[in-house]
DRENPALUM-32816 format. One record per residue (C-alpha): residue number from 1; residue in one letter; x, y, z. Coordinates in pm, 1 decimal, decimal comma. Layout:
DRENPALUM-32816
<rec num="NUM" residuo="A" X="X" Y="Y" Z="Z"/>
...
This chain:
DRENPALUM-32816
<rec num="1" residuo="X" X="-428,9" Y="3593,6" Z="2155,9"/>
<rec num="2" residuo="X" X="-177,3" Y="3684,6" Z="1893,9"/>
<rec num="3" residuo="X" X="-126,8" Y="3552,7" Z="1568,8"/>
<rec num="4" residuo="X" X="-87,6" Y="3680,8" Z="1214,1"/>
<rec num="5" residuo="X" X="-426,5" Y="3767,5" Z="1151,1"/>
<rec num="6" residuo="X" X="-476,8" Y="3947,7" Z="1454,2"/>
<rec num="7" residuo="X" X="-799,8" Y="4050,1" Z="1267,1"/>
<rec num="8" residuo="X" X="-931,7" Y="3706,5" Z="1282,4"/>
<rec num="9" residuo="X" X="-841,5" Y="3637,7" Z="1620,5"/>
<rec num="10" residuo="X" X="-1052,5" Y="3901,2" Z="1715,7"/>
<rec num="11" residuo="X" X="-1329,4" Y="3816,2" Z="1529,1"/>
<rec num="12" residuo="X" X="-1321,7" Y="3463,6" Z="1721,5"/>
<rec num="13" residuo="X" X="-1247,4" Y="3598,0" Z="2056,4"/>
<rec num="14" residuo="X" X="-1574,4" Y="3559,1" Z="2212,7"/>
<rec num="15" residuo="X" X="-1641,7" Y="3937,5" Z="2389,8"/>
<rec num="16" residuo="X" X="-1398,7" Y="4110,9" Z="2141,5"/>
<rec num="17" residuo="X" X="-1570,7" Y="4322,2" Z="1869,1"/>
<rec num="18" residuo="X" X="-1583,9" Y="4184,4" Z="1510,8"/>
<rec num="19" residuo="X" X="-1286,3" Y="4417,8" Z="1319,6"/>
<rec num="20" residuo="X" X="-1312,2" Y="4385,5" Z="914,7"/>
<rec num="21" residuo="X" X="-1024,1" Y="4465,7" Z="705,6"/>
<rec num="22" residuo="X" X="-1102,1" Y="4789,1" Z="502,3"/>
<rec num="23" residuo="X" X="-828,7" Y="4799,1" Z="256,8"/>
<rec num="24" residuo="X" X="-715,5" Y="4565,8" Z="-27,0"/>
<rec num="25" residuo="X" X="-497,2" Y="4259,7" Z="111,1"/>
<rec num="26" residuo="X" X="-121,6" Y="4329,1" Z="-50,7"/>
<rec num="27" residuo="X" X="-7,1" Y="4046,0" Z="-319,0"/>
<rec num="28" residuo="X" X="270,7" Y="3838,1" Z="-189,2"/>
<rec num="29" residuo="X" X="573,0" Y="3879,2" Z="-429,8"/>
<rec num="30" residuo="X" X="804,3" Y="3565,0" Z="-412,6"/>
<rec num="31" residuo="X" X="1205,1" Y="3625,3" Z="-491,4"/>
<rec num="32" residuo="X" X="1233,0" Y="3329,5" Z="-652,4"/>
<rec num="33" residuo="X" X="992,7" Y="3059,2" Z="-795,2"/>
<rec num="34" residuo="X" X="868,0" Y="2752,7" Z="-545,7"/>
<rec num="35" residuo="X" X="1160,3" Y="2471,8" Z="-577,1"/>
<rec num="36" residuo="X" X="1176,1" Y="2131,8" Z="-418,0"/>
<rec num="37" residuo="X" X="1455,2" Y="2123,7" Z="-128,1"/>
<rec num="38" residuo="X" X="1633,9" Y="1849,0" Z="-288,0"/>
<rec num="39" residuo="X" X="1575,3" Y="1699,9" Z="-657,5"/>
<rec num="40" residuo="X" X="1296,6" Y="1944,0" Z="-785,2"/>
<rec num="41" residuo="X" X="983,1" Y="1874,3" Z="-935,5"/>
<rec num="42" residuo="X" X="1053,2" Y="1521,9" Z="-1001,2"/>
<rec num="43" residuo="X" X="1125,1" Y="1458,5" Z="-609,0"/>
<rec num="44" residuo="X" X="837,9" Y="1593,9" Z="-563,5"/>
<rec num="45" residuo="X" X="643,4" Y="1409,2" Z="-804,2"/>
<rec num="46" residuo="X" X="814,8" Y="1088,2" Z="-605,6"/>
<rec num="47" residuo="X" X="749,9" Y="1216,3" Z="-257,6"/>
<rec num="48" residuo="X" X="346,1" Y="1274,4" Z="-383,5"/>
<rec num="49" residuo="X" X="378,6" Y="885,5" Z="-513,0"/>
<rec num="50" residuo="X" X="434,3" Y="727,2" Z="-211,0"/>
<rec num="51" residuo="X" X="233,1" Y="953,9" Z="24,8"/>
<rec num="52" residuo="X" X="-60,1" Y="849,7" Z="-201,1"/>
<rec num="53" residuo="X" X="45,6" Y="509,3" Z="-250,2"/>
<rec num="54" residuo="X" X="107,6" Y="450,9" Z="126,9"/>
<rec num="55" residuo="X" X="-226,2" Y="614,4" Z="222,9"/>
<rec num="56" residuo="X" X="-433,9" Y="410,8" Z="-47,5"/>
<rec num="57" residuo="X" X="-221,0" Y="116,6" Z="123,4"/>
<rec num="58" residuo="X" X="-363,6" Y="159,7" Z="471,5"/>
<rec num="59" residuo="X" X="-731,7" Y="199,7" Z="327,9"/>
<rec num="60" residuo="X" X="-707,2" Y="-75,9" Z="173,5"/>
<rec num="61" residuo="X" X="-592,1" Y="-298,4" Z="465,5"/>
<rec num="62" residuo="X" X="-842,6" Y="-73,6" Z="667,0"/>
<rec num="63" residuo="X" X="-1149,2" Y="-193,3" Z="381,8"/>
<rec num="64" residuo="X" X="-994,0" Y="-560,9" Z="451,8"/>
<rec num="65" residuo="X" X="-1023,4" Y="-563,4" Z="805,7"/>
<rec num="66" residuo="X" X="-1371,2" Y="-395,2" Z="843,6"/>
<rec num="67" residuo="X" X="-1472,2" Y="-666,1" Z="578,6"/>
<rec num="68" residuo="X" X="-1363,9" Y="-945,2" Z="830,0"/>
<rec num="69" residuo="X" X="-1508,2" Y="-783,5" Z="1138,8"/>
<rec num="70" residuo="X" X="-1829,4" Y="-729,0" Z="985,0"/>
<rec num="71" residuo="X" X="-1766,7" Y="-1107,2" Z="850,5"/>
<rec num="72" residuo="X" X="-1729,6" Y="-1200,0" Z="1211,4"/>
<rec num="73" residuo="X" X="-2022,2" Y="-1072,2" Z="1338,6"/>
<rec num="74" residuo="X" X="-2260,4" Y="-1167,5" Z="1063,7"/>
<rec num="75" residuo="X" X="-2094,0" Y="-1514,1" Z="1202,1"/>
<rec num="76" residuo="X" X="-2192,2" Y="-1422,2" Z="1520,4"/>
<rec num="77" residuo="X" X="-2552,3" Y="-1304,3" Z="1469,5"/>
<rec num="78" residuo="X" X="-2639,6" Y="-1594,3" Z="1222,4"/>
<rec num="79" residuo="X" X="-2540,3" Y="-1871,9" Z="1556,8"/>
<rec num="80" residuo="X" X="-2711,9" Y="-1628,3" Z="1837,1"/>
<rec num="81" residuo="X" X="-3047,6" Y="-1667,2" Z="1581,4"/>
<rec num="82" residuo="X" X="-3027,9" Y="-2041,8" Z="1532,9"/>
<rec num="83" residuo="X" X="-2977,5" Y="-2064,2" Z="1942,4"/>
<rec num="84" residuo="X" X="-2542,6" Y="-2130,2" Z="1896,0"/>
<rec num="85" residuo="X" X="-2634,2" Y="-2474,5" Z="1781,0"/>
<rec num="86" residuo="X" X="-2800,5" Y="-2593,1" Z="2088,5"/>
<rec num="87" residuo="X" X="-3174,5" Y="-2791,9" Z="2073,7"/>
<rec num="88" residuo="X" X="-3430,2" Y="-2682,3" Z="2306,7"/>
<rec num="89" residuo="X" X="-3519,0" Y="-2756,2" Z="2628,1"/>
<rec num="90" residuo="X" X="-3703,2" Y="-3061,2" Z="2605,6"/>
<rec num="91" residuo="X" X="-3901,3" Y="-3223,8" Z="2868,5"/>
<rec num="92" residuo="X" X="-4187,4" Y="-3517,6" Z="2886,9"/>
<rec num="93" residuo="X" X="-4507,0" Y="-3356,4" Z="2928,0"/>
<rec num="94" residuo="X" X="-4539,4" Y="-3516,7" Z="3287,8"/>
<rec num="95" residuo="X" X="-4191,0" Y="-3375,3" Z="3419,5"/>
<rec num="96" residuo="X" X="-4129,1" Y="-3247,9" Z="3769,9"/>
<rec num="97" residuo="X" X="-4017,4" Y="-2948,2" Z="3860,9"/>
<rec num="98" residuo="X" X="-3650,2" Y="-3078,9" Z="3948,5"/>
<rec num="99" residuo="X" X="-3632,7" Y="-3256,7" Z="3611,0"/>
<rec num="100" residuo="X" X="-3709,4" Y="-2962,8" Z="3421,4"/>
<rec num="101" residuo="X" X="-3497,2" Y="-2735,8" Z="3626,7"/>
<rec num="102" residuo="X" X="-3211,5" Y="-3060,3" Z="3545,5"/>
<rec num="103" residuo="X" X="-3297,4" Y="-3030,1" Z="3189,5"/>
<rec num="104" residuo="X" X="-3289,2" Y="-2629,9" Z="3190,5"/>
<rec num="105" residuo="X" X="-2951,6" Y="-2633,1" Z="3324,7"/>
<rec num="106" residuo="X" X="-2815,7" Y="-2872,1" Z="3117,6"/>
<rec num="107" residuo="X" X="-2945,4" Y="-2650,8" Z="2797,5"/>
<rec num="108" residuo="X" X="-2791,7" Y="-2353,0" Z="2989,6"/>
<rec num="109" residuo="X" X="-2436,5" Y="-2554,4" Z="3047,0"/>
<rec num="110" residuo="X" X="-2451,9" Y="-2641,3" Z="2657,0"/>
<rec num="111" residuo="X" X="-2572,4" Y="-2292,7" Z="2513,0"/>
<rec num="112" residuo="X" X="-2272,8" Y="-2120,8" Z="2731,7"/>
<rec num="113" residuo="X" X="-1998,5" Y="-2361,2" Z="2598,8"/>
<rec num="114" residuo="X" X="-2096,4" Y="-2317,4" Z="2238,4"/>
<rec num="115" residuo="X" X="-2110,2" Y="-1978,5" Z="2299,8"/>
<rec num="116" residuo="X" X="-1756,6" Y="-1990,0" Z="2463,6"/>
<rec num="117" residuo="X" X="-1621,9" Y="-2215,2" Z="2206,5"/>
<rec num="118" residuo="X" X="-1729,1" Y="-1969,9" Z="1902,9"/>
<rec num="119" residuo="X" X="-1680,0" Y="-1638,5" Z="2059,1"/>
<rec num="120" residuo="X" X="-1259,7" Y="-1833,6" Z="2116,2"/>
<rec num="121" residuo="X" X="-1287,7" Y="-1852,7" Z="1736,8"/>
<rec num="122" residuo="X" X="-1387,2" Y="-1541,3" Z="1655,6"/>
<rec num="123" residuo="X" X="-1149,6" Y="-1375,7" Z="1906,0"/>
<rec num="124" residuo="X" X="-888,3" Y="-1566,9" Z="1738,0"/>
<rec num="125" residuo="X" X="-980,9" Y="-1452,0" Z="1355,8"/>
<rec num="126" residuo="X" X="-1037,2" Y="-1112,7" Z="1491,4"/>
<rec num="127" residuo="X" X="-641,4" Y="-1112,5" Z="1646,5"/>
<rec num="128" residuo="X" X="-529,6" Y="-1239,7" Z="1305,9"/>
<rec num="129" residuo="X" X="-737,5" Y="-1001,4" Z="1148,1"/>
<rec num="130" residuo="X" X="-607,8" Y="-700,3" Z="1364,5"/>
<rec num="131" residuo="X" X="-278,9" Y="-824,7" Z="1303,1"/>
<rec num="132" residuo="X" X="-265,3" Y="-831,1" Z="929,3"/>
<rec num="133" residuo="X" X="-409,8" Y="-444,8" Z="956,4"/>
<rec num="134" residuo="X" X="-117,4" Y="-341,8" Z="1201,5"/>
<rec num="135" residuo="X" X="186,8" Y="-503,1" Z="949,1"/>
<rec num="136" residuo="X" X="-10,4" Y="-341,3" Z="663,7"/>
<rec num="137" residuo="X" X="16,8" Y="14,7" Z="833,1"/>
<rec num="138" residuo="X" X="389,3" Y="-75,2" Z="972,8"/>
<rec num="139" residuo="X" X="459,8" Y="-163,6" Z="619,7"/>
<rec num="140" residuo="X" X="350,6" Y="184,2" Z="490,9"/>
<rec num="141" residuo="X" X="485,1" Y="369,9" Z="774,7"/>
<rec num="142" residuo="X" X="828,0" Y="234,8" Z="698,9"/>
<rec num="143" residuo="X" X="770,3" Y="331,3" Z="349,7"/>
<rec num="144" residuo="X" X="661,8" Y="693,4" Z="404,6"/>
<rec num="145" residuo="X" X="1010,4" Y="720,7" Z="680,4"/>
<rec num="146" residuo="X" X="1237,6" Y="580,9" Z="427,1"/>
<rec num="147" residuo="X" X="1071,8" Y="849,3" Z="160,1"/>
<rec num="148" residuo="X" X="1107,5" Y="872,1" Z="-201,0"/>
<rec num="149" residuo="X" X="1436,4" Y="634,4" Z="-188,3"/>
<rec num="150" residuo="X" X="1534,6" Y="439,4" Z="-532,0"/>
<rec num="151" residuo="X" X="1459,8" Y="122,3" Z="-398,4"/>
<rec num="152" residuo="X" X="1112,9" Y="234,7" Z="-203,2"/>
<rec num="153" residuo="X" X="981,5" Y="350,0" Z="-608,9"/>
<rec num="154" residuo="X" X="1125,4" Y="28,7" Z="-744,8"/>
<rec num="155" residuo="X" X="915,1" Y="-144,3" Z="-549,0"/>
<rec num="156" residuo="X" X="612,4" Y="66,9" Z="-591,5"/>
<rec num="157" residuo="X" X="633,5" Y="29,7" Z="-1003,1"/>
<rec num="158" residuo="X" X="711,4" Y="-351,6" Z="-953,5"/>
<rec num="159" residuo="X" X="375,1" Y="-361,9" Z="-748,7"/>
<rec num="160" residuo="X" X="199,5" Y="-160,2" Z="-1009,2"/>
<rec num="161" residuo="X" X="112,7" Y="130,6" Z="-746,9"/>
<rec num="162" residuo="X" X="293,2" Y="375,9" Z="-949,5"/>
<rec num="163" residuo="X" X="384,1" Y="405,6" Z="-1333,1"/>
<rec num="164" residuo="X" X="726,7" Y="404,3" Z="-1418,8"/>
<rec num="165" residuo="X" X="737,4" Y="768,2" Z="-1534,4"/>
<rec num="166" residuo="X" X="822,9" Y="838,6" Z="-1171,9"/>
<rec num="167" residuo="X" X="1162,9" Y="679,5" Z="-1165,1"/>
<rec num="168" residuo="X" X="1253,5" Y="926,9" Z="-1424,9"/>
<rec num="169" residuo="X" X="1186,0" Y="708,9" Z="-1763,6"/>
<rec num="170" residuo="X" X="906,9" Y="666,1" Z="-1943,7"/>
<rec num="171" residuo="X" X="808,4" Y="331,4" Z="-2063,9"/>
């Protein structure tokens, strides 16, 4: 294994003996001072913006859509405990067998369509649901492609996101 801590390699290369470094570590000197590629600090500031902005964004729609599963299922465990809806078997106390087994299969036939017919529903708000997350995070990733653009941090300050400082004025 070769890297550029070859002393750290070792010291996680099962079998290979621990090596310490016994001298001071050397200061890096930079030529010239850290500078954004294009723009400077203020691009940077901008690139930061929507980074943050776009990954708040997808928490948020992340929060909203764990908030409507667990919504769903609450739905779902509140009808399994009051039996989906369906009344008991119920029987004359003098029933036959066949009856009963008549009356048992009718309560079956009943408890699996209300069953069917919510768990349709719930599929259905769950789709929804999933769908609403996946344009939230195709929204943001389209935002964090296009970048710091003019028109992306317009957008951002008209939405409140981000103060207007980072358009380069200060209001």
């Amino acid at each position: 294994m070769s890297g550029l801590f070859s002393h750290y390699d070792a010291a996680l290369e099962p079998g290979q003996p621990v090596l310490g470094t016994t001298g001071p570590v050397p200061g890096k000197r930079l030529d010239a001072p850290l500078r954004a590629r294009d723009g400077g600090i203020s691009a940077l500031v901008a690139a930061a913006a929507v980074a943050a902005t776009s990954v708040r964004a997808v928490g948020r729609a992340i929060d909203v859509y764990n908030g409507r599963v667990d919504s769903l299922n609450a739905q779902w465990r509140s009808a399994k405990a009051t039996g989906f809806g369906v009344a008991p078997v119920e029987c004359a106390a003098d029933a036959s067998e066949d009856d009963i087994r008549r009356a048992s299969v009718r309560h079956a036939d009943r408890l699996l369509d209300a069953k069917l017919e919510l768990l349709s529903r719930l599929e259905q708000e769950h789709s929804r649901a999933r769908y609403d997350l996946d344009a939230a995070i195709a929204v943001d990733a389209e935002r964090l492609t296009k970048g710091p653009t003019p028109e992306v941090l317009r957008e951002l300050v008209a939405a409140g996101e981000v103060p207007s400082a980072v358009l380069g004025r200060r209001d």
